[in-house]
C-alpha positions in Angstrom: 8.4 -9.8 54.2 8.7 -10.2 50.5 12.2 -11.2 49.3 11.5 -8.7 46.4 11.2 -6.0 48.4 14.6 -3.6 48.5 16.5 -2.5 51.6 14.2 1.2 51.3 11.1 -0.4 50.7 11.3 -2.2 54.0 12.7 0.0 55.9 10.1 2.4 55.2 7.4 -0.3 56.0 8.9 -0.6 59.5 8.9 3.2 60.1 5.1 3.6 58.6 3.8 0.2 59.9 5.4 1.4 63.8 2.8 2.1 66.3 3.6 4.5 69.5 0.8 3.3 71.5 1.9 5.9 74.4 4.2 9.0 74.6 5.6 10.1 77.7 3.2 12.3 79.4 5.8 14.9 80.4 7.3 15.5 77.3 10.9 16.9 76.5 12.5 19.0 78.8 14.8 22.3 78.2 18.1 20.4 79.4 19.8 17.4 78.9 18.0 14.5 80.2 17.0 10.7 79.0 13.9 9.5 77.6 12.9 5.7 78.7 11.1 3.5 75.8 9.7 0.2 75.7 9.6 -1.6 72.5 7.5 -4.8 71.7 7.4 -6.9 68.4 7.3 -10.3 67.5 10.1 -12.6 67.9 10.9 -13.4 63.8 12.4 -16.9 64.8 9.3 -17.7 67.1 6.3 -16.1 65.7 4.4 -17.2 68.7 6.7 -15.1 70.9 8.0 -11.5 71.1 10.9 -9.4 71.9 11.0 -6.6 74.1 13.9 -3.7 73.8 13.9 -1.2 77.0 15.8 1.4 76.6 16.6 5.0 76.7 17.6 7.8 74.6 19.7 10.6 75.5 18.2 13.8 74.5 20.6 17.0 74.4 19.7 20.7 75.6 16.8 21.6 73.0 19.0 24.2 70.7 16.6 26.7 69.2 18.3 29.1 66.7 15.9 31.7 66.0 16.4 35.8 66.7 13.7 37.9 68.3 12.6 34.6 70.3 13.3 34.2 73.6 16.7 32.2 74.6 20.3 32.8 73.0 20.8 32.9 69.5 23.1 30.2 67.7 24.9 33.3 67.0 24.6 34.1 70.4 25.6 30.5 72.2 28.5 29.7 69.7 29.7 33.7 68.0 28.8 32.0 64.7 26.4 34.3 62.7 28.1 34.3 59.1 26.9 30.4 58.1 24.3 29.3 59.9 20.3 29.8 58.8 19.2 31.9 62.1 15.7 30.1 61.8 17.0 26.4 62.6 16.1 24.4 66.0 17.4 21.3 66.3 18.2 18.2 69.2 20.7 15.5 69.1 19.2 11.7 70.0 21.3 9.1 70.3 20.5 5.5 71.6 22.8 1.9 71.6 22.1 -0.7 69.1 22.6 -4.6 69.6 22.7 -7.4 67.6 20.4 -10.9 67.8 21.8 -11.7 70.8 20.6 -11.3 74.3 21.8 -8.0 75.9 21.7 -6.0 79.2 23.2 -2.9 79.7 22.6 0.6 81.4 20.9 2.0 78.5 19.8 -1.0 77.0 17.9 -4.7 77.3 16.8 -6.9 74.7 14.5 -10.0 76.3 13.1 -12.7 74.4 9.2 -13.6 76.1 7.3 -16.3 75.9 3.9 -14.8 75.3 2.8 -13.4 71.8 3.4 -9.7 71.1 -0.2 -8.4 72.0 -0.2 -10.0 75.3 3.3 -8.7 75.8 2.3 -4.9 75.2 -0.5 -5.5 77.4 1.8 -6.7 80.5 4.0 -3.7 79.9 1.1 -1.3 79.3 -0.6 -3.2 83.1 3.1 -2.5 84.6 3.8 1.0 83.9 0.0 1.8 85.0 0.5 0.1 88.4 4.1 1.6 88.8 2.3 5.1 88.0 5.3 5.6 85.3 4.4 8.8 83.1 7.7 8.7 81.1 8.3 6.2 79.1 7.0 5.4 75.7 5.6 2.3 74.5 6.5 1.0 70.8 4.8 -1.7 68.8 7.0 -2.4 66.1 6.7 -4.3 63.0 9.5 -6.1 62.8 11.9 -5.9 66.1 14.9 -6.5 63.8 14.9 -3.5 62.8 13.6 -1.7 66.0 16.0 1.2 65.6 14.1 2.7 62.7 10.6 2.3 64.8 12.5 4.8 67.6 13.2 6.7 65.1 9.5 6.9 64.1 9.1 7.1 67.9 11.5 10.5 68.2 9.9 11.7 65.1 6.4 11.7 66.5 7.7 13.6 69.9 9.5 15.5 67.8 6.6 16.8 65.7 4.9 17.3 69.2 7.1 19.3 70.4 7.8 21.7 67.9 4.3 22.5 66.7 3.3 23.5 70.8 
């Protein structure tokens, strides 16, 4: 990346430059449940390798504030109906973030591999086909040190296909 470029700049090169290669074929649910990803991108210190984040976001009960729809009301789930716009929907995402180092934990796994980032996407994209996994998503990102704002492209793009259905 160019030095000259500013923190926005970049950041917004990483969302627009992120590539969701495969969404999970069931979609988001009405309840609370968690969303598996796998993100690929190439190792920055190694540019002959890759890094791959699995992980998995926690999605809340999809809130949808709208009247004459069916479901409760915001008004009607919370006895608010003085502040709120009744035409909102909304979820709440959350997911863990690590540093550089190697990490391993329920919700999240960062590996460095030894293969390039192509070949890697195409082992994960040969595993979860063998494994008949429908519900995880696959992420090619830019630049893996900054992989949160690629899931965030990620959630956007479920997001937008969720709410247009």
């Amino acid at each position: 990346m160019d030095p000259e470029w500013n923190d926005a700049e970049l950041l917004q090169h990483v969302f627009d430059e992120t590539n969701v290669l495969r969404k999970p074929l069931r979609g988001i649910i009405s309840g609370y449940h968690v969303l598996p990803y796998i993100l690929v991108g190439g190792d920055h210190a190694s540019p002959a390798c890759s890094v791959e984040v699995r992980g998995r976001i926690k999605v809340s009960p999809r809130l949808v504030i709208a009247p004459g729809r069916d479901g409760p009301t915001y008004g009607e789930l919370f006895g608010e109906t003085e502040l709120m716009d009744q035409t909102l929907t909304f979820r709440v995402f959350s997911f863990r973030y690590a540093s550089r180092v190697s990490l391993a934990s329920e919700d999240l796994q960062i590996q460095r591999q030894d293969r390039d980032a192509q070949g890697q996407v195409e082992r994960v994209l040969e595993e979860l086909a063998q494994r008949e996994v429908i519900n995880t998503g696959v992420i090619v990102s830019p630049d893996v040190r900054f992989y949160p704002v690629s899931i965030d492209r990620f959630i956007r793009e479920i997001l937008d296909q969720e709410f247009r259905d």
